[in-house]
C-alpha positions in Angstrom: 19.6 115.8 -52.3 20.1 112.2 -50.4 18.7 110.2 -47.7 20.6 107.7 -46.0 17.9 105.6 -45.3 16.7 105.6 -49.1 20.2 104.7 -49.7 20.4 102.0 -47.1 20.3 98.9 -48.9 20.4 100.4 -52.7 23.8 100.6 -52.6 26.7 97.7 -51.9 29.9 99.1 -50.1 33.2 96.9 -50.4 36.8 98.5 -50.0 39.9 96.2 -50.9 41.7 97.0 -47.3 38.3 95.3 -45.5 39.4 91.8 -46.1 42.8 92.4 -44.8 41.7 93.3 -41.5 39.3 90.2 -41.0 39.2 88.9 -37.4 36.4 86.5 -36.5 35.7 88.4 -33.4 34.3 91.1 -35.2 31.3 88.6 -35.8 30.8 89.8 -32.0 31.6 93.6 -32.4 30.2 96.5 -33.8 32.2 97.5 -37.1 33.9 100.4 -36.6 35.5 102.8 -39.1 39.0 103.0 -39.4 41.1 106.4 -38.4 41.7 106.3 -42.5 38.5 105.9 -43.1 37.0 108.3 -40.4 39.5 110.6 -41.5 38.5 110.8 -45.0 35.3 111.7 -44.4 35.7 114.0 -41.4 37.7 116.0 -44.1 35.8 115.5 -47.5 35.1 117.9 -49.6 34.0 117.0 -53.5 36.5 120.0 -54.5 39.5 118.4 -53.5 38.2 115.0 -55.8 40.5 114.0 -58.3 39.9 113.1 -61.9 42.0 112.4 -65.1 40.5 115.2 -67.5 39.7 118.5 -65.8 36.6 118.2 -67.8 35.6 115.6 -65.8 35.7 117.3 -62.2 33.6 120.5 -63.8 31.0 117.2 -65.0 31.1 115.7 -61.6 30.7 119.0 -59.4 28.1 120.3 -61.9 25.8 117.2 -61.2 26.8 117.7 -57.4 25.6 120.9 -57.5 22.2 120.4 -59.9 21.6 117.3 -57.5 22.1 118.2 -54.0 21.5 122.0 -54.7 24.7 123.3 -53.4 28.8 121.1 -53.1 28.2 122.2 -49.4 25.4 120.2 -48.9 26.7 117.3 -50.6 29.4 117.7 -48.7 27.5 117.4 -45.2 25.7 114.1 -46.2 29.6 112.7 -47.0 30.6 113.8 -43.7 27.6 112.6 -41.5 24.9 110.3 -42.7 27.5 108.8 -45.7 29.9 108.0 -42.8 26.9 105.8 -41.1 26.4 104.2 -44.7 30.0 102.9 -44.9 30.3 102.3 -41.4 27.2 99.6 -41.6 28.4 98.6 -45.2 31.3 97.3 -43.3 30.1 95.7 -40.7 27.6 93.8 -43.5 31.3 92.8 -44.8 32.6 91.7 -41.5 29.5 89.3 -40.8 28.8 87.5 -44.4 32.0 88.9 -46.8 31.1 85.8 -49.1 27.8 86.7 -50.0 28.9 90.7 -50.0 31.2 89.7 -52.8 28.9 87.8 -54.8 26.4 90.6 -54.8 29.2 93.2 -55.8 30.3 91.2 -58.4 27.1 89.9 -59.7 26.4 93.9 -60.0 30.1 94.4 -62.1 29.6 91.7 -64.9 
C-alpha cells in the first residue's frame, strides 16, 4: 500500500493546464484544486483507466492489486490522501514553476 507522507517529496507533480492558469496572486493563496481536477479524483476508479493494449490494463490492475492488496484500496488513497499530494504539488508549481520544471525535466532526460 501507500503513504502520502512517504510519497511527499519522492514524487514531482506537473500538469500542462498549470501554467495556463498562472496569476502572481497565487504567490499569496493557498493552491487549490480545480473542479476538473477535484472531479477526477472524487470519481477515480483504476477500472475505468485507459490503455492501448488490453493487455496492458490486466498488467496495470494486477500490480494495483499485488501492491495495494485490493483496486479498492488503491482507489481510496487516489481519492483522499493522492488528492492532498496533487493539491500541494501545485501549489509547489504556483510558487517556484521554474525550478519545478527543471527538476521534472532533469528527471525525463
Amino acid at each position: 500500500g501507500g503513504d502520502a507522507e512517504g510519497l511527499d517529496g519522492k514524487i514531482r507533480l506537473l500538469s500542462l493546464g498549470w501554467w495556463g492558469s498562472m496569476n502572481p496572486v497565487w504567490l499569496f493563496r493557498e493552491a487549490k484544486l480545480s473542479k476538473r481536477e477535484s472531479g477526477l479524483l472524487a470519481n477515480y476508479s483504476c477500472r475505468n483507466a485507459r490503455c492501448f493494449l488490453p493487455k496492458d490494463r490486466a498488467t496495470v490492475l494486477s500490480a494495483i492489486r499485488k501492491e495495494w492488496g485490493s483496486e479498492e484500496v488503491f482507489d481510496a488513497f487516489v481519492r483522499k490522501e493522492f488528492r492532498e499530494l496533487l493539491r500541494r504539488g501545485k501549489e509547489r508549481f504556483m510558487r517556484r514553476p521554474g525550478e519545478v520544471m527543471v527538476e521534472v525535466l532533469s528527471e525525463l532526460f
